[in-house]
C-alpha positions as CSV (number, residue, x, y, z in Angstrom):
1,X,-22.0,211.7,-102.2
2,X,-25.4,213.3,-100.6
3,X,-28.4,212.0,-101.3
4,X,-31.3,213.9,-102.9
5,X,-33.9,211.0,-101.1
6,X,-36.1,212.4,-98.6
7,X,-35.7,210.8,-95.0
8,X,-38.8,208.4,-94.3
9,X,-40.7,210.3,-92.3
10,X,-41.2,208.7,-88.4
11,X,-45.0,207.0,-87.9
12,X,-46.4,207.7,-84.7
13,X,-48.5,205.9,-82.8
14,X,-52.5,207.2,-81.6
15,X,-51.0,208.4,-78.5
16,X,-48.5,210.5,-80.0
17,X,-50.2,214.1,-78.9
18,X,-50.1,212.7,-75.3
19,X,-46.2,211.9,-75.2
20,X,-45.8,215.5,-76.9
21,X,-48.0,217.5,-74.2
22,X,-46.3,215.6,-71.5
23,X,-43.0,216.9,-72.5
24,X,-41.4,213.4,-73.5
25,X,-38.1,213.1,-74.8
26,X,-38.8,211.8,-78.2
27,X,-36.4,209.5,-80.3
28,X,-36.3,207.0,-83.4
29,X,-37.5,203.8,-82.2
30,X,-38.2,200.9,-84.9
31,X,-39.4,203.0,-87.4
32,X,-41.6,205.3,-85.0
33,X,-41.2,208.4,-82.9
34,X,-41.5,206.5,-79.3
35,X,-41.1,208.6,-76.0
36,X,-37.8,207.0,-74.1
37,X,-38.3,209.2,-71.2
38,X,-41.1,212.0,-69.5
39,X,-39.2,212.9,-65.8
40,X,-36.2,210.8,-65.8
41,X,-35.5,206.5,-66.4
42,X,-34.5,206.4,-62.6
43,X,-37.9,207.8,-61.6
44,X,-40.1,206.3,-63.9
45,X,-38.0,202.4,-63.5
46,X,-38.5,202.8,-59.6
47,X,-42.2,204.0,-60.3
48,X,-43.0,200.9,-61.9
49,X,-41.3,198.9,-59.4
50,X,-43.5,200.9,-56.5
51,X,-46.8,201.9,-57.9
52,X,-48.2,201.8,-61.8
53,X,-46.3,202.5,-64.9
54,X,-47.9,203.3,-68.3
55,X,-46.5,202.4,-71.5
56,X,-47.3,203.2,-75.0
57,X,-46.4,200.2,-77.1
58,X,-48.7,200.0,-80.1
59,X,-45.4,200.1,-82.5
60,X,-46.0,196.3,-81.8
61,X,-47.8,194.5,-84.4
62,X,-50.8,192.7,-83.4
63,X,-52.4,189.7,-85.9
64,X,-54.8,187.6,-86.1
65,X,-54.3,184.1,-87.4
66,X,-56.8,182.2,-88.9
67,X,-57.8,178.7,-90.1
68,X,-60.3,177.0,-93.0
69,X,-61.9,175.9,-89.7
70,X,-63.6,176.9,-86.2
71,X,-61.1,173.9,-84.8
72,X,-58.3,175.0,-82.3
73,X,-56.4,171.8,-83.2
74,X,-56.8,172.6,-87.1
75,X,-55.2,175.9,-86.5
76,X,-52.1,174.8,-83.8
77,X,-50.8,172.3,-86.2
78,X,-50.5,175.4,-89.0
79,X,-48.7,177.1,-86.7
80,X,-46.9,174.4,-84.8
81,X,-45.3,173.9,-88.3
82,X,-44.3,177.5,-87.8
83,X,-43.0,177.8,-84.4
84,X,-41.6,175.2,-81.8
85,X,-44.6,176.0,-79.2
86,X,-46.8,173.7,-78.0
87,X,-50.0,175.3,-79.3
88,X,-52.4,172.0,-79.2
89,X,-52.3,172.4,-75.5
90,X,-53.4,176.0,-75.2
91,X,-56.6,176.3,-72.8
92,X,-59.0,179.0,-73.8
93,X,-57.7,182.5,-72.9
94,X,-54.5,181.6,-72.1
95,X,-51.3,182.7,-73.9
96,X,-48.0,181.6,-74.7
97,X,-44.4,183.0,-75.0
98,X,-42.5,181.9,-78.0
99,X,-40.5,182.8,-81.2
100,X,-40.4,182.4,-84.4
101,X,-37.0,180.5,-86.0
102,X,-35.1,179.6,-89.2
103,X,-34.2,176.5,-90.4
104,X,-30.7,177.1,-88.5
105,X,-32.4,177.2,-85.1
106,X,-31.8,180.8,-84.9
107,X,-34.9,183.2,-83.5
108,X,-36.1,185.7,-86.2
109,X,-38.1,187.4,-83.6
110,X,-40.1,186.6,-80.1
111,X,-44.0,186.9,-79.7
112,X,-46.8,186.4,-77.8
113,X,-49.2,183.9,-78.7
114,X,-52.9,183.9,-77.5
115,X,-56.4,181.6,-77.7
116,X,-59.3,183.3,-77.7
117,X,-61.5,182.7,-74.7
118,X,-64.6,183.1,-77.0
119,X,-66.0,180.3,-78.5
120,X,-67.2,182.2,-81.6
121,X,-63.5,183.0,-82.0
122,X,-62.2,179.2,-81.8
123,X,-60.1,178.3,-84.6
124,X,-58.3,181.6,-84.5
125,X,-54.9,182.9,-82.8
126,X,-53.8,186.2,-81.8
127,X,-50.3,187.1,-81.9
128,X,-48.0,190.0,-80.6
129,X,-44.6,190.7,-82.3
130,X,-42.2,193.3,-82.0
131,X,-42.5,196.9,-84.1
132,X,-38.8,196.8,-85.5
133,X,-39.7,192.9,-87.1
134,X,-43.2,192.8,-88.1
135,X,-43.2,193.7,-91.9
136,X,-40.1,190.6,-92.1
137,X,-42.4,188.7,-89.7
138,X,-46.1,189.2,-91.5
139,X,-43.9,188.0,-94.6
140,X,-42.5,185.0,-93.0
141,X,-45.7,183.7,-91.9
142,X,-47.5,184.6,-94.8
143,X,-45.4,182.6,-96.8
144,X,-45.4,179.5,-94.9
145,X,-49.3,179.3,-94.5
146,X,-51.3,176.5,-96.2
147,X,-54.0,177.2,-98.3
148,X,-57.0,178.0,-96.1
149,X,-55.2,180.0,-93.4
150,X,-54.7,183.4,-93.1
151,X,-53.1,186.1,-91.4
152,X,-54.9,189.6,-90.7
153,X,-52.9,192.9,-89.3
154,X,-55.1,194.7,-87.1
155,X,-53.3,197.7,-88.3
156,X,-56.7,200.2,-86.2
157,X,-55.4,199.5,-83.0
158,X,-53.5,200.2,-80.2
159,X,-51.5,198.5,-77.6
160,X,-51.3,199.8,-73.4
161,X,-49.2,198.3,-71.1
162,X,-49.8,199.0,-67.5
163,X,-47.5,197.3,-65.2
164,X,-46.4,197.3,-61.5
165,X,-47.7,196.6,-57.9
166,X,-50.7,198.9,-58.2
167,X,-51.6,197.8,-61.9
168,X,-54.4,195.4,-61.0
169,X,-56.4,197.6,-58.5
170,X,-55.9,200.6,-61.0
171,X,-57.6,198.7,-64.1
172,X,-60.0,197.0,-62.2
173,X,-62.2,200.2,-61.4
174,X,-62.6,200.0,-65.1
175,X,-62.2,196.5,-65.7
176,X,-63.5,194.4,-63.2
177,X,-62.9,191.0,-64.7
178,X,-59.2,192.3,-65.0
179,X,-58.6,191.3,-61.5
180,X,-59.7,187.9,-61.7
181,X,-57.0,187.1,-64.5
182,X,-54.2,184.9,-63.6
183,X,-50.9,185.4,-65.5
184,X,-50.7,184.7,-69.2
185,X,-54.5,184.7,-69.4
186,X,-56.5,186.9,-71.7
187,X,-59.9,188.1,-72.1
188,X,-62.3,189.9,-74.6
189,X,-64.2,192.7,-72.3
190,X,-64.9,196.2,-72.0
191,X,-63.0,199.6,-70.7
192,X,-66.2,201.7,-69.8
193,X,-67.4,200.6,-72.4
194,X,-64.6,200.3,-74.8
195,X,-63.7,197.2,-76.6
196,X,-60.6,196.3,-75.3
197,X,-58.6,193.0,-75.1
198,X,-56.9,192.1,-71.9
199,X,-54.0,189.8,-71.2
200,X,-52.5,189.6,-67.5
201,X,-48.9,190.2,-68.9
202,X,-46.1,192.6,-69.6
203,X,-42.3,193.0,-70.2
204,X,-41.2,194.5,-67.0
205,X,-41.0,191.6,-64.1
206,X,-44.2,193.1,-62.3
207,X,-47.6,192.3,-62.2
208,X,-49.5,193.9,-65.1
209,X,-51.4,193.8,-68.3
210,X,-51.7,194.9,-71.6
211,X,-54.8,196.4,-73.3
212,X,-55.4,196.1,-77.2
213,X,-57.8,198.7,-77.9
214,X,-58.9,200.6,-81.1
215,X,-56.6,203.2,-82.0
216,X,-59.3,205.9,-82.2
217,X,-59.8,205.1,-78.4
218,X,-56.5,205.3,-77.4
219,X,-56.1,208.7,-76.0
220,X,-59.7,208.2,-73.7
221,X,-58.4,205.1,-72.5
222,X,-54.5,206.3,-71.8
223,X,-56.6,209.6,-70.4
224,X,-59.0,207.9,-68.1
225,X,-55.3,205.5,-66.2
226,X,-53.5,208.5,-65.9
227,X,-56.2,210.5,-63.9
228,X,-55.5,207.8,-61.5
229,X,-52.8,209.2,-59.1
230,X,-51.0,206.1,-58.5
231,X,-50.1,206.3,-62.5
232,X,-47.4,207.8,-64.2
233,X,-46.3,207.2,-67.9
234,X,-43.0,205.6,-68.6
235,X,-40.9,205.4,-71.5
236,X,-39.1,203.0,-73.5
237,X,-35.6,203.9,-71.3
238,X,-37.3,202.8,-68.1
239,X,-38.9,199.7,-70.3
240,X,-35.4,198.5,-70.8
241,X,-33.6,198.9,-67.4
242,X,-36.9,196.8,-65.9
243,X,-36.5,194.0,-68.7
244,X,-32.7,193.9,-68.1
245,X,-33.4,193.6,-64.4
246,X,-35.7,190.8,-64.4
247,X,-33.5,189.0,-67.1
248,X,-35.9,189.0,-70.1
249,X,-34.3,189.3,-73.6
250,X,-34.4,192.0,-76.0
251,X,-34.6,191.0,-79.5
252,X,-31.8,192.4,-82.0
253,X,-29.5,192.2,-78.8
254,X,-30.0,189.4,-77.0
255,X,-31.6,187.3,-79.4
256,X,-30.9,186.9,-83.4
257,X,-31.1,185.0,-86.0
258,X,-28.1,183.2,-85.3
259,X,-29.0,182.4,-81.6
260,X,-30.6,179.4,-80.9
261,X,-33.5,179.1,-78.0
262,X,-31.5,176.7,-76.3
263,X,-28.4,179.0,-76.3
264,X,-30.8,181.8,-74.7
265,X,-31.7,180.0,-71.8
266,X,-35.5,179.9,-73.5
267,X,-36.0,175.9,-73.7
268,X,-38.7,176.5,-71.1
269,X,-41.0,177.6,-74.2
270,X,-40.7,174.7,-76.3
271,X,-43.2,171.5,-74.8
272,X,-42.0,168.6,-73.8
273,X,-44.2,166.9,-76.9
274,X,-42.5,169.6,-79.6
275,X,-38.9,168.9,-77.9
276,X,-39.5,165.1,-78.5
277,X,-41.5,165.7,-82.0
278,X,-39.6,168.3,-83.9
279,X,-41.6,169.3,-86.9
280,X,-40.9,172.7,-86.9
281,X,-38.1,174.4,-88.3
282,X,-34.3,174.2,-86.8
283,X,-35.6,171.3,-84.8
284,X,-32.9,169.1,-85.7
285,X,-30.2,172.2,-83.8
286,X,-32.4,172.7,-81.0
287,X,-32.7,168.7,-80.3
288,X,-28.9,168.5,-81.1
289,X,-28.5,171.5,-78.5
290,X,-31.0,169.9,-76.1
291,X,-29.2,166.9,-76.0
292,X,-25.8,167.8,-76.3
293,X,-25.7,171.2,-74.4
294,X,-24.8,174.2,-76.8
295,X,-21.6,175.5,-77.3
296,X,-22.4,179.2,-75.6
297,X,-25.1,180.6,-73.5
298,X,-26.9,183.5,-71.9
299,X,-25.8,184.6,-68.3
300,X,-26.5,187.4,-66.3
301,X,-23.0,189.6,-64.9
302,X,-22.4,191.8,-62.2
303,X,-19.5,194.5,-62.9
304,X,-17.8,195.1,-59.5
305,X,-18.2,198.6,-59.8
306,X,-19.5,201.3,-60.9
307,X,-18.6,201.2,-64.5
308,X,-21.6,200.5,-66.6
309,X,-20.5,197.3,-69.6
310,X,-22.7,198.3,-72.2
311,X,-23.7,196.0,-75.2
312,X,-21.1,195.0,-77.4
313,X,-17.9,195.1,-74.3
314,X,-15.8,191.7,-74.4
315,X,-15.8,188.9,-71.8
316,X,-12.9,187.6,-71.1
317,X,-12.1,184.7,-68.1
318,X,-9.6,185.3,-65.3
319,X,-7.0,184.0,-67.7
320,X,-7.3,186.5,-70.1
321,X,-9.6,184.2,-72.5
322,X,-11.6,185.7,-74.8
323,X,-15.1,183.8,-73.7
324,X,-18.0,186.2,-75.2
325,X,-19.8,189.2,-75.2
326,X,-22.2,191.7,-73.5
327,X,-25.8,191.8,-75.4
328,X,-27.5,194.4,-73.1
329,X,-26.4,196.1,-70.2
330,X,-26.8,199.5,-67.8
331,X,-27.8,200.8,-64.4
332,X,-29.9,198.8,-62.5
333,X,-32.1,201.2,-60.9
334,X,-33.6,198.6,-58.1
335,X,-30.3,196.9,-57.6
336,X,-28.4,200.1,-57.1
337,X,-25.2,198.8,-59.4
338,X,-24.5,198.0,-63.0
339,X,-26.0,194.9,-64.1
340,X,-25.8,193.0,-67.7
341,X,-26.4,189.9,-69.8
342,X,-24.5,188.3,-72.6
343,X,-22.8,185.2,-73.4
344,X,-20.4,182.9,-72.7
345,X,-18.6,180.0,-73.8
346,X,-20.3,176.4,-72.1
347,X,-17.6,176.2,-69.3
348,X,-17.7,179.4,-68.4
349,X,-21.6,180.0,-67.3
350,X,-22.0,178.6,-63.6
351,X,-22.6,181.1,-61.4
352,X,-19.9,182.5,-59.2
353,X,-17.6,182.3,-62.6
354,X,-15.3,185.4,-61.8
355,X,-14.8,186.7,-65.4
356,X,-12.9,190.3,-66.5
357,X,-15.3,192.9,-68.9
358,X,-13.3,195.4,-71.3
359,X,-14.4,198.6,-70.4
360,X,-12.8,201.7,-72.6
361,X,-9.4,199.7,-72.8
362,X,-9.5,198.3,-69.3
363,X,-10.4,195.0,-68.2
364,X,-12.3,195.2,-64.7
365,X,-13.4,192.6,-62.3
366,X,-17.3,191.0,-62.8
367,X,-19.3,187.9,-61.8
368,X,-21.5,185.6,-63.5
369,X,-24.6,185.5,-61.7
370,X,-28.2,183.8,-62.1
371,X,-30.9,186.0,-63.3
372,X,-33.2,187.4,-62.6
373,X,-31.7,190.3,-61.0
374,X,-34.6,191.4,-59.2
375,X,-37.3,188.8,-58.4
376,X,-40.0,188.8,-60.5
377,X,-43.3,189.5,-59.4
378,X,-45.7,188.3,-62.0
379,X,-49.4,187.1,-60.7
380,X,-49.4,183.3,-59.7
C-alpha cells in the first residue's frame, strides 16, 4: 500500500551551492545530500594521494562537553565513565581516537575526542561523531551525564577537511600556526581572520587537517583553498577508497554494535590504566577479549584478481569453511588491484592465510594480508 507521507526532505550542508556549481554528483548520505564525486573517484583518490584534497564533512556532529568545573580531571572521569579512553591523560590540544560502546562491548559509534589548548576552555571537551549516528549519540550521552555536566551541539558550524601531501603548505599561507601542529593536535586560531578550529588529522592515511569553522563562513573559507592550484575537491567515493586503503574502519560496516574494539583490531585506543581499571561500559567483554583473544577479528584481503568482493561476500578457508565476511571492499586506486577488509574466525587471521571469497556464485582465490594497504603518511 503507498504511502500518502511526504519523503523527509535531504539537509544540506553550508557548502551545498559549491558542490552544485561544481557539477558534483549528488546522492543520500546519512540523512544529507553529500557530493560522492566532482571528476571521477580515481582522479580525485590519486589527487589526494599526490597533492591536496578538499572535503565537505560538516554532516558530522560536532559537541562540546562540559563539566560543573574548569577542572580537566573533573570532566575525563564523566566521560571516562562513558567511553574506554584514557582521557585523564590528555595534554592540552591534543586529541584522541575512541568510541563509544554498550554494555555488550559492542561500539555504537567512533569519535574524535579533543582538549582544548585554552586555558579559559579547561574543564571542557570537544567531540566529533559521525552524521548518520549523532541524534542516537547526543541521546546516549545525554542520558548518562551527571548532574552538572552538559553536552552542547554546535549545530552553526561547519566542518573542512583538507588532506594530502600538499595540505600543510596550502593552509599555512592562511594559517601559520597550522604547520607547527603535530598529529592529533588541535588549536583555536584564525583563517584570515576567521575563527576556525584546527586539528592536524583526517580520515584518509595522509597528512592533513580539519577546520571547524562557522557555517556562515564556510563558502569564503572552502573559496579561498580551492583558489590554490594544488587543490581540488573530493567527494565522499574517493573518501572511502582512501580509508579502505589505509585500513581505517567505517562505522555501520566495519564496526557495530555487536563488534567489540578488541575484535576490530582497535585495543590500541583503550590505555593501558582503562584496560587494567574497567569502569566503563562492556569492560568486563573487552578484558575477557583482551585476555582471552576474541573469537573473530578484522583483517585486511587481497582478491587475486580483478574481481572487486564487495561488502557483505562470504569468506570461506581453502577447505571450503565458512570463516566470515567482507565489511568494506573495492578498487584500490594506489594499489592498482581490489583490496578489502572483513572478518575472520581467530585461526584464520595470520597473514599469508590463503582464504576463497564468493563472488556472484563463484568462489575465487584471496589472501589475508596486514593493513594498512598503503602506508600511512600521517605527520610524526
Amino acid at each position: 500500500m503507498m504511502s500518502d507521507a511526504p519523503a523527509t526532505a535531504l539537509l544540506k550542508t553550508p557548502l551545498a551551492d559549491r558542490h552544485a556549481a561544481l557539477g558534483a554528483r549528488l546522492v543520500p548520505f546519512a540523512g544529507y545530500e553529500m557530493p560522492v564525486q566532482y571528476e571521477g573517484i580515481m582522479a580525485e583518490h590519486l589527487w589526494t594521494r599526490e597533492h591536496a584534497g578538499l572535503f565537505d564533512v560538516s554532516h558530522m556532529g560536532q559537541v562540546v562537553l562540559t563539566g560543573p568545573s574548569k577542572s580537566h580531571d573533573a570532566i575525563a572521569d564523566i566521560l571516562e565513565a562513558i567511553v574506554p579512553a584514557e582521557v585523564r591523560g590528555l595534554a592540552p590540544g591534543r586529541m584522541r581516537y575512541n568510541f563509544l560502546v554498550n554494555d555488550e562491548g559492542g561500539i555504537l559509534d567512533d569519535l574524535m575526542i579533543t582538549r582544548p589548548a585554552d586555558p579559559a576552555e579547561e574543564g571542557s571537551l570537544m567531540i566529533v561523531w559521525n552524521a548518520a549516528c549523532k541524534d542516537a549519540d547526543l541521546a546516549h550521552l545525554k542520558a548518562r551525564l551527571p548532574d552538572g555536566a552538559s553536552v552542547t551541539e554546535l549545530s552553526d558550524r561547519a566542518l573542512l577537511a583538507l588532506q594530502g601531501p600538499d595540505a600543510a603548505a596550502v593552509l599555512a599561507a592562511h594559517v601559520p600556526v597550522a604547520a607547527d601542529l603535530a598529529f592529533m593536535e588541535a588549536v583555536k586560531t584564525s583563517f584570515d581572520g576567521t575563527e576556525c578550529f584546527v586539528s592536524r588529522s583526517g580520515y584518509t592515511g595522509e597528512d592533513g587537517f580539519e577546520l571547524s569553522v562557522p557555517a556562515s563562513e564556510a563558502t569564503r573559507v572552502w573559496d579561498a583553498l580551492m583558489a590554490d592550484e594544488r587543490v581540488k575537491p573530493i567527494g565522499l567515493g574517493a573518501r572511502d577508497s582512501l580509508r579502505l586503503e589505509a585500513g581505517l574502519c567505517l562505522y555501520g560496516h566495519d564496526l557495530d554494535e555487536t563488534t567489540s574494539p578488541v575484535e576490530a583490531g582497535l585495543t590500541w585506543a583503550i590505555g593501558k590504566r582503562r584496560r587494567a581499571e574497567g569502569g566503563f561500559p562492556g569492560a568486563g567483554r573487552i578484558q575477557r577479549e583482551l585476555a582471552d583473544g576474541p573469537a573473530r577479528r578484522r583483517v585486511g584481503i587481497r582478491p587475486e584478481g580483478r574481481a572487486p568482493a564487495r561488502e557483505g561476500t562470504l569468506i570461506f578457508s581453502e577447505g571450503g569453511e565458512e570463516i566470515g565476511i567482507v565489511t568494506s571492499g573495492g578498487f584500490g586506486p594506489s594499489v592498482g588491484a581490489p583490496v578489502a577488509m572483513g572478518y575472520v574466525g581467530t585461526g584464520h587471521h595470520e597473514p599469508g592465510t590463503a582464504i576463497l571469497l564468493e563472488v556472484r556464485g563463484k568462489r575465487l582465490p584471496a589472501e589475508i594480508v596486514k593493513l594498512p594497504f598503503v602506508p600511512n603518511r600521517f605527520k610524526r
